[in-house]
N, C-alpha and C positions, 0 to 999 in steps of 0.2 A: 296634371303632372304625370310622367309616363312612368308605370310602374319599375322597380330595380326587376332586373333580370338575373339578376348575379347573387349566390346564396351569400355572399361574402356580403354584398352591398345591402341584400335586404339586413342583414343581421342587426344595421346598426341603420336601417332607415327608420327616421323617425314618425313615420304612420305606424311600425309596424312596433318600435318599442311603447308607442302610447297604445297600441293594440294589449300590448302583453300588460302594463301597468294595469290596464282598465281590466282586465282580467284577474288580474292579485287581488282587486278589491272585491271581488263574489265569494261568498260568503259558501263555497259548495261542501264543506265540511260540516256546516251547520244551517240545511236549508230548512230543518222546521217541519217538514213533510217526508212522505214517504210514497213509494211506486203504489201505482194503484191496487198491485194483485194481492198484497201481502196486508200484514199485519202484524202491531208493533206495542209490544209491554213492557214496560220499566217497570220493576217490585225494586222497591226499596230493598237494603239488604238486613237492615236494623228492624223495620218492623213489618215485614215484607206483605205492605201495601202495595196497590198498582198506584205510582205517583206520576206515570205517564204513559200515555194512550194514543196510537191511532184514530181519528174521528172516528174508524169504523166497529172502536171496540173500546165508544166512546160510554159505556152501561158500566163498564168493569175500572172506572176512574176512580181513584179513591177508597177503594172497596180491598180486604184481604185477599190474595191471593187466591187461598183456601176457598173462598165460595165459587169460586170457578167448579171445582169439582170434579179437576180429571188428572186422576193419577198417573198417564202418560204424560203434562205438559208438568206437574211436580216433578217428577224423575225426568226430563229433560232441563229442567230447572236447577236438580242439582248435578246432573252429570254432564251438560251438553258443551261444556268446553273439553272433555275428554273425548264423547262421542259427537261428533259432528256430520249429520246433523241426526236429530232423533223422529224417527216416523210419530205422528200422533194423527188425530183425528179432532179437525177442528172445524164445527158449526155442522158436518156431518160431511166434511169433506177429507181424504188423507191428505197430510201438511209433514211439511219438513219446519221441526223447529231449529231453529238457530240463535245459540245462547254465547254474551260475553258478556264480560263484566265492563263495567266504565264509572267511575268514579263514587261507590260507594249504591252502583246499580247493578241488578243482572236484567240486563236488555233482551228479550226475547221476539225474535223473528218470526214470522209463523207464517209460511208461503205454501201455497196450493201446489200437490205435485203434478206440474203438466202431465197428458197424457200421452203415453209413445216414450221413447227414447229410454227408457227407463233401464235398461242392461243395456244399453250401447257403450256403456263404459267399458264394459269386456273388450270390444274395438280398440279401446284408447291402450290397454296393454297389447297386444298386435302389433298396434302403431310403435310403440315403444320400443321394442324388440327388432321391429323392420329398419328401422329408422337409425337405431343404434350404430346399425352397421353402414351408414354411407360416410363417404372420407371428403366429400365435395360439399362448400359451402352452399353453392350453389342448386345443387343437386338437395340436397337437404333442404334448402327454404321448400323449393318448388313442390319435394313430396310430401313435407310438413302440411304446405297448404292443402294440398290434395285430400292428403288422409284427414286433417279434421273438417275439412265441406263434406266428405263422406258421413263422416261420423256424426256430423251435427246436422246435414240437409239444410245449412244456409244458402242463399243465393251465389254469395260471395265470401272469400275468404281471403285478407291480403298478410303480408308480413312486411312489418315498416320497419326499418330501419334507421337511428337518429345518429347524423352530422354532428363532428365535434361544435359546430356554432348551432347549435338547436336545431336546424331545420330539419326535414324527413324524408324518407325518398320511401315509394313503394319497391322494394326486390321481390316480392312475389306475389302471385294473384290468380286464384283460382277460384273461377267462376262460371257463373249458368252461359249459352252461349248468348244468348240476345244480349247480354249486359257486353259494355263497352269496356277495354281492357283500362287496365289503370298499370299496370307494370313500369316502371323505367320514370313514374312522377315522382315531382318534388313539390312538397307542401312546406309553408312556412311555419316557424315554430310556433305564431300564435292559436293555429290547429288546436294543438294539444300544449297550453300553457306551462310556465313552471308549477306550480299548485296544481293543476290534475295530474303534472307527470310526479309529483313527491306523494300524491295518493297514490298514484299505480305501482310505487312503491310500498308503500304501505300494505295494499290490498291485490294481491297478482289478478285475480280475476273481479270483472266488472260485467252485468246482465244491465241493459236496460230493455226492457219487456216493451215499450210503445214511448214513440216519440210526440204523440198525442195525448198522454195523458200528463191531465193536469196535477196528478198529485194527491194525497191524502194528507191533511194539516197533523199536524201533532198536539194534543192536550199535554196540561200540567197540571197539579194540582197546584204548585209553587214554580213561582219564575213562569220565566219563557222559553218553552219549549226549542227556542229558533237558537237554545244555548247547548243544548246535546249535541254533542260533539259523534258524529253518524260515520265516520271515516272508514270503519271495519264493516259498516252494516252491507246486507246485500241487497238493502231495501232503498238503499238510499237516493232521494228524488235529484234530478239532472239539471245541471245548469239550461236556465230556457235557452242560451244562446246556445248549448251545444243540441239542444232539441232540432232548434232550426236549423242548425249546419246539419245536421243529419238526413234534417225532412227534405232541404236542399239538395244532398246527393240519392232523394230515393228512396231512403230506408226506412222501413219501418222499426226495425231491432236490431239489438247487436250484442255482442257478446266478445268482449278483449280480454286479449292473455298477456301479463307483463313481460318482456326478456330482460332478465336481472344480471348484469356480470359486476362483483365487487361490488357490491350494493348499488350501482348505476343501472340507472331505465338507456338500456342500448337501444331497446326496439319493443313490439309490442306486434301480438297476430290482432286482427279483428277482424271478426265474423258478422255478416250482415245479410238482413234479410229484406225484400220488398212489403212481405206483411208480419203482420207480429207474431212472434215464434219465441219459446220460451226453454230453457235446456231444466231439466232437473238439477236439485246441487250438486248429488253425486255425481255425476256426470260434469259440471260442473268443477270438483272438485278435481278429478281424474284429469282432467285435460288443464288444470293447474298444474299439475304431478306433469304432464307431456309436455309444457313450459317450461316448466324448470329442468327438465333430458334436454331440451333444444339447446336453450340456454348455456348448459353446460357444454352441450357439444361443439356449437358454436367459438365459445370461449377457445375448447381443448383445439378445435381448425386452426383460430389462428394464432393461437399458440405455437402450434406446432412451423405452421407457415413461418412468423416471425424467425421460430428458433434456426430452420431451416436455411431461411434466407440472412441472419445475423451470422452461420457458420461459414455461408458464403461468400458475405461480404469480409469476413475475416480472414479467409484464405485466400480471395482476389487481393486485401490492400496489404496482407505479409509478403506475397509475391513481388507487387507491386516495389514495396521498401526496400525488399534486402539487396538489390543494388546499392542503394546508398549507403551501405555501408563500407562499401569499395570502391565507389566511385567516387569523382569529384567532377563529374557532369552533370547537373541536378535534371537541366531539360532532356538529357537521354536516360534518366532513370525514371522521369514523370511523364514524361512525353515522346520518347523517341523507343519507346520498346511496341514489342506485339500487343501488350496490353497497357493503356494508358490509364493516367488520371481518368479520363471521361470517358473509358469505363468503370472504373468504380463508381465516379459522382457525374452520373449520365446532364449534357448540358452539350448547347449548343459552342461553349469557346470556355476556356479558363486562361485567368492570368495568374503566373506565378511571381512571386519577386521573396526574391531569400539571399539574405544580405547584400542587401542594393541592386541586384542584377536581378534583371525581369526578363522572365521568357511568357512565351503566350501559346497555348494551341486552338485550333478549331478557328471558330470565326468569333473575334475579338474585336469590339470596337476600338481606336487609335491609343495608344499608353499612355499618350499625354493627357487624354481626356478622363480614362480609368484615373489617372493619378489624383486627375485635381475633385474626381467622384469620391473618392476616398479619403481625401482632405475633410470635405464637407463631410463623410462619414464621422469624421474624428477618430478612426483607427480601431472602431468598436466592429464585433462580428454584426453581420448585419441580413435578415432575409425580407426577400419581399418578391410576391408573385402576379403584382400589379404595382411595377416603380411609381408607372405615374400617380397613382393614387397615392402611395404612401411617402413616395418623397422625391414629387415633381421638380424639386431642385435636381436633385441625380439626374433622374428622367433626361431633365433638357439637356444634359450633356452625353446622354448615352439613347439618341432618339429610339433605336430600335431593340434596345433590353424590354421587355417586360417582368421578365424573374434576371433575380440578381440573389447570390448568394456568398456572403463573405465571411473568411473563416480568418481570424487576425490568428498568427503564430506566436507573435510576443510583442513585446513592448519596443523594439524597437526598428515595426514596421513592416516586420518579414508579415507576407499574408497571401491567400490561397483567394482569389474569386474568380465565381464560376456566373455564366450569363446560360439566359435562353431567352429566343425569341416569344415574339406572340403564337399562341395560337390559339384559331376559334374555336369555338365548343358552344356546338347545342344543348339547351337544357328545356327540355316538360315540363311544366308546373301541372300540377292539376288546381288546375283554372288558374284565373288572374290574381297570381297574392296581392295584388297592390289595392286601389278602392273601387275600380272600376267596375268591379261584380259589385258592389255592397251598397246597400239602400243608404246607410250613413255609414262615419269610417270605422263604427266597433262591428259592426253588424256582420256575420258568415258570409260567404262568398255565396251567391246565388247559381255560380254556371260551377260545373269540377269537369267541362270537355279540357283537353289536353292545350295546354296553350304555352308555345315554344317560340324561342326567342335564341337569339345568340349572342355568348360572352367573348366581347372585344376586348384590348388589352391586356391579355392576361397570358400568362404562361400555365403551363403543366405545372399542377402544384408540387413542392418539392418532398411534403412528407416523410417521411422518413429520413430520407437523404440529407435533411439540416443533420439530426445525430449522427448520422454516420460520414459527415464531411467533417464535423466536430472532432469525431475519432482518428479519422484520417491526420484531421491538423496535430492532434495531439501524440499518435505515434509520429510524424512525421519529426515534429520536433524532435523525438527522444532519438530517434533515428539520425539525426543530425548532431543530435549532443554525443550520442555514442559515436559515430563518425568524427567527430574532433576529438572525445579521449583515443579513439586507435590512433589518430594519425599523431598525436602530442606521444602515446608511448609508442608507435612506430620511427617516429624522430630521436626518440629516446637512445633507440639501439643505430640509428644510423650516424654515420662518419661525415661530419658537416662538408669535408671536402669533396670525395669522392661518390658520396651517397652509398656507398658500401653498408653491409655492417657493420657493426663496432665489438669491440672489445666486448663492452655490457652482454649486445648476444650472443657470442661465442659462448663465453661463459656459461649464459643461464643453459644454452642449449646443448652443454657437453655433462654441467652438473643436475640440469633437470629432470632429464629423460634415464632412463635404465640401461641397459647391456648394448652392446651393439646387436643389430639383427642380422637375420638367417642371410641377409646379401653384403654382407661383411662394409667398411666404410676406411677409409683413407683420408690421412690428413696429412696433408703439406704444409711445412712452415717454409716462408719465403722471405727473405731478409736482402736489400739491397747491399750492393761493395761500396765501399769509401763513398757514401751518397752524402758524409758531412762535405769531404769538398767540393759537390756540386753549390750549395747553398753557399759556401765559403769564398769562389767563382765569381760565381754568376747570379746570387743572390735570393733570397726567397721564392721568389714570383717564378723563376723557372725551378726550383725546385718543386715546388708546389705543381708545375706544369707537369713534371718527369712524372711526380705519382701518382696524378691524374690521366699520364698515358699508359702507366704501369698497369694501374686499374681497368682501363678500357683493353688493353693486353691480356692481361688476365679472365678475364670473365668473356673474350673474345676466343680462345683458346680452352676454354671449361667448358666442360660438356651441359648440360640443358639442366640437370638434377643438379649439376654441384651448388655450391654458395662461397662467394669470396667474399673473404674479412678483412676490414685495415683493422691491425692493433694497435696501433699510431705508429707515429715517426715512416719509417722504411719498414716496417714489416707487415707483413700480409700472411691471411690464412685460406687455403682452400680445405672445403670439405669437399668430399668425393664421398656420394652413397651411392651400395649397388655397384660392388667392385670386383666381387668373384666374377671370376672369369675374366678380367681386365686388366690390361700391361698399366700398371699403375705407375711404373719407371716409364714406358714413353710417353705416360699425360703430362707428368715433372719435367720431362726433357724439352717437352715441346712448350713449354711456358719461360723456362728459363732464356730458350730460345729467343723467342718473341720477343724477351726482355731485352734480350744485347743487340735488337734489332737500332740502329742509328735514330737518334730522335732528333727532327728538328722544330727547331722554333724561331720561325723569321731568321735571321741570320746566323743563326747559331744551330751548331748541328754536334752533338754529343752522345756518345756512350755508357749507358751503364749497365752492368750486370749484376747476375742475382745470384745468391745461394741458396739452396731448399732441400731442405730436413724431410722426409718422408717416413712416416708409419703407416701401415696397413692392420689392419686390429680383424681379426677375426671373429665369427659370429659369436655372440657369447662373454667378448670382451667388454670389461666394465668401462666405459665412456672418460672417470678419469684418470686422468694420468699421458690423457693422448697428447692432449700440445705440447706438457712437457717433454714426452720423449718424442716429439717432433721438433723441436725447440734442438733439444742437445742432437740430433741429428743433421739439423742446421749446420750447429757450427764446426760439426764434424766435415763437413764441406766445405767449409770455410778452410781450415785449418789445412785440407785437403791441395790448397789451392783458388778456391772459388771460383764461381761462373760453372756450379755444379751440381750434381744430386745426387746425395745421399740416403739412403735405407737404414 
């Protein structure tokens, strides 16, 4: 069978999920033994017996504590979860003890202090400090690894990285030159199982001193030993299968640093060496401390990235909208400006369809076909970055989609989808995840050379951009619901006839607003002559026509700034702003004008004229009271004679 190529595919391939089962069952919590260098005492805490033993400090089983006779590992005994770890001298060598408590035990560690390295921790503050200051993720792995192959003189030092679906990729790698790069691979998650990844949480750093060594057993005086529970220890003996993957890639030792964000295992450094090489705790300890800086800085990058590119996507898709709320061309507010839908939600074509009308940009496969894709969607948001895989129904109707992303707007149909084609992509494994490295199918991969393969049908994954088309569908909506209340209370104020204003906003706009301003403002009232006996005539329909060309008269003859009002029937209002300095008597004459121009309509050709009340209100004048005394100025015209204008 030819191994998945695809981290998507291997995720759920079933060699590799029976890989990881098979792995839940090893017992690495409670192996029983211990690394060969060290050694391990359990004293009771009740009658502080040694009730468990190292084979190799297998004399002191059973026996009080007390007869040991060294007042340095008594005072590590009581202090050593404060102080960690505490120097002693053990069998006539200096030892680092290491003390916790576990279940009614105080377990004591007792490791030989390598020789060398012993203040290079001083280095690991340097590092901290240097390090602190880079703003590039990138940049950061790269000298992260530098700095501790420096510090520690491993051969190799990588920083792995984990995939939202378990798998790994190496982003940094800093190594001796003969060794072969490993940067830019991808390991599968059975590498580093669930159960050793929920210990690397537990315990940020992990030493294994020789991948040769078999072990030291643990005694009990009661039970079995193979029931202490070692998770914190640093002595703690290695799964044989990760021995083998390791002797596999070369190593003799190694030394891993957890990266912890939110209590999640994101990634992990590991340090590796070709022969056995062992760090001190302290040291040890300090480069736990330079984990958790990484860690954090890590986190605060793409943080800051995130927030960064969230203010940007929020300023591209407000731009984006506020047309639509004055328009009623949805495809030249989505599609037809300088910046479109796809740029916000990058994709090779999108279809729109908002209240039954469907526009499309880009390269969109046929609408009939999208249509009946969406059927079989059932009207649900929908993403997929490999159709064929996920829903080979779509697929065959949409041959050349491989990402498809659908944002449903409401319930009755309106919806945003976005398409992209295929494209290939090489991906590294280091080595063959699948069985073909492996003596049988649990067994470590035997080769880790680079081995590359390329992913067919599949699009650019969409990431982020699902939420943030999400957002998009969801102002768009609102955007749309606001745009039909303006235009229900824009029709509010308009004049079903003529499309004028109305009455309504006259009103609000004469009692709402305050004083007239510093450019003074003029209002004309317009009132048609004997316009009952046109309608009395000639009957509604041209009367209706007359005030329909009154209208188009009017607003034909107003200057750019005014606004003409029907207050029903025959009368009319102009506002004039911005009037200082303006013959406000010839804008009235030349309107009245127009009005007594002959109107015809098919056979009929008729006359009517107007009368028009004029006020001119100076800056500082309070707003009401203006239509009235433009009102009675009206009819002062009237009374005048009519087919005139009054002041």
């Amino acid at each position: 069978m030819e191994s998945p190529v695809d981290p998507a595919e291997l995720a759920i391939d079933p060699d590799e999920l029976r890989r990881l089962a098979e792995c839940a069952k090893e017992p690495i919590r409670t192996p029983g033994t211990i690394q060969g260098h060290g050694t391990l005492l359990g004293i009771d805490d009740a009658t502080q017996v040694i009730v468990v033993a190292s084979e190799n400090a297998r004399e002191w089983l059973g026996r009080p504590v007390v007869e040991i006779d060294d007042a340095d590992l008594e005072f590590a005994m009581r202090t050593g979860r404060a102080i960690d770890p505490v120097r002693v001298e053990w069998q006539g060598v200096p030892t680092d003890a290491i003390v916790h408590r576990l279940d009614g035990l105080t377990l004591v560690e007792l490791e030989p202090v390598p020789p060398g390295n012993e203040y290079a921790r001083t280095a690991v503050v340097e590092a901290i400090t240097r390090l602190s200051g880079l703003t590039s993720i990138e940049e950061l792995r790269a000298e992260a690894a530098a700095a501790i192959r420096r510090i520690t003189g491993f051969d190799r030092v990588m920083i792995y990285h984990f995939h939202d679906d378990g798998h790994g990729e190496v982003v940094a790698d800093d190594h001796v030159d003969e060794l072969e790069p490993y940067i830019g691979l991808h390991f599968p998650a059975s590498d580093i199982p669930a159960q050793a990844r929920a210990l690397y949480l537990a315990k940020l750093g992990r030493a294994i001193a020789s991948t040769t060594d078999p072990g030291i057993p643990l005694l009990s005086v009661a039970g079995d030993a193979r029931s202490i529970d070692l998770s914190n220890a640093e002595l703690r003996s290695v799964s044989p299968h990760h021995l083998e993957y390791m002797r596999n890639m070369g190593q003799a030792s190694t030394f891993s640093l957890s990266l912890v964000e939110d209590g999640r295992l994101v990634g992990m450094i590991t340090c590796a060496h070709r022969t056995e090489r062992r760090l001190p705790v302290l040291l040890r300890r300090s480069l736990e401390v330079l984990a958790g800086q990484l860690a954090m800085q890590f986190a605060s990058m793409r943080e800051i990235t995130r927030l960064r590119h969230m203010v940007e996507v929020r300023e591209r898709r407000a731009a984006l909208l506020a047309p639509l709320y004055a328009s009623d061309d949805i495809r030249k507010a989505l599609l037809g400006g300088s910046q479109t839908v796809l740029d916000l939600v990058p994709a090779d074509g999108v279809f729109v369809r908002i209240g039954g009308i469907v526009r499309v940009g880009g390269d969109v496969p046929p609408i009939a076909d999208v249509t009946r894709a969406l059927e079989l969607l059932e009207g649900g948001s929908f993403v997929s970055e490999a159709l064929a895989n996920d829903r080979p129904d779509v697929a065959s109707l949409l041959p050349d989609v491989a990402g498809m992303l659908v944002v449903s707007l409401d319930g009755d149909g309106d919806v945003l989808v976005f398409f992209r084609g295929e494209v290939l992509r090489e991906i590294s494994w280091l080595g063959d995840p699948g069985g073909v490295d492996r003596p049988d199918e649990l067994s470590p991969r035997t080769s880790f050379s680079a081995w590359q393969r390329t992913i067919v049908g599949r699009s650019e994954p969409w990431g982020t951009v699902v939420d943030e088309a999400a957002d998009l569908g969801s102002e768009l909506q609102v955007a749309l619901q606001r745009r039909a209340e303006a235009q229900l209370a824009e029709l509010a104020m308009r004049d079903a006839l003529t499309g004028l204003y109305n009455r309504r906003y006259l009103v609000e706009r004469l009692e709402t607003r305050g004083p007239v301003g510093a450019d003074g403002k003029a209002v004309l009232f317009v009132d048609l002559d004997e316009f009952k006996s046109i309608n009395d005539r000639y009957g509604h329909d041209v009367g209706d026509a007359v005030i329909l060309e009154v209208a188009e008269r009017l607003a034909a003859n107003s200057r750019e700034q005014d606004e003409v009002v029907r207050l029903g029937g025959d009368e009319f209002v102009v506002l004039l702003d911005g009037v200082i300095g303006e013959d406000v008597q010839a804008i009235a004459d030349r309107m009245v004008e127009a009005i007594a121009a002959p109107i015809v309509r098919g056979r009929v050709s008729l006359t009517v004229t107007a009368s028009c009340g004029v006020v001119v209100a100076e800056p500082g004048t309070p707003r009401t009271g203006l239509l009235e005394a433009a009102d009675a100025a009206m009819y002062r015209a009237k009374r005048a004679g009519r087919n005139r204008v009054s002041l």
